[in-house]
C-alpha positions, 0 to 999 in steps of 0.5 A, a space after each residue: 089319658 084320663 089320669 094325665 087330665 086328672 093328675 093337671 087338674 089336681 095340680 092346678 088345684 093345689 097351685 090354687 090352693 096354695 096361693 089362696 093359702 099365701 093370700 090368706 097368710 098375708 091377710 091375716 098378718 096384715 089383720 094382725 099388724 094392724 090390730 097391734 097398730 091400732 093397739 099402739 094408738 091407743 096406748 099412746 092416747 091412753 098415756 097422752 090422757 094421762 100426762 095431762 092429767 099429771 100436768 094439770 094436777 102438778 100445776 094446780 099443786 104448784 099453784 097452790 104451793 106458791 099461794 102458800 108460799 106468798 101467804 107465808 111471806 106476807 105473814 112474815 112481813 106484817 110480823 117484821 113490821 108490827 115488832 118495828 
């Protein structure tokens, strides 16, 4: 009778066990899912940040490009006019 008690108790414990162990597995890749998340936001700010920077230089560069252009332009027009 002793051993039957026993053998119910060990039973149960390894029941117990088992699904604090499957309680923990899902903890843990819920843990880690969310890590890869949270490292998935910030690569995408990281490249947000970026892309701005990139805008924002290529903007300036184009501005500066044009004001260039324009300078060259009226210098071509004030040639052209002072030879007529």
């Amino acid at each position: 009778m002793h051993t039957a008690i026993s053998n119910a108790y060990e039973k149960e414990i390894e029941m117990l066990l088992a699904q604090a162990n499957t309680t923990i597995s899902k903890q843990k890749d819920a843990l880690v899912k969310a890590n890869d998340q949270g490292q998935l936001q910030e690569k995408i700010a990281e490249l947000e940040a970026e892309h701005l920077a990139e805008r924002k230089q290529s903007q300036k560069d184009f501005g500066d490009y044009k004001a260039s252009i324009k300078s060259k332009e009226t210098k071509m027009e004030e040639e052209h006019f002072m030879k007529y």
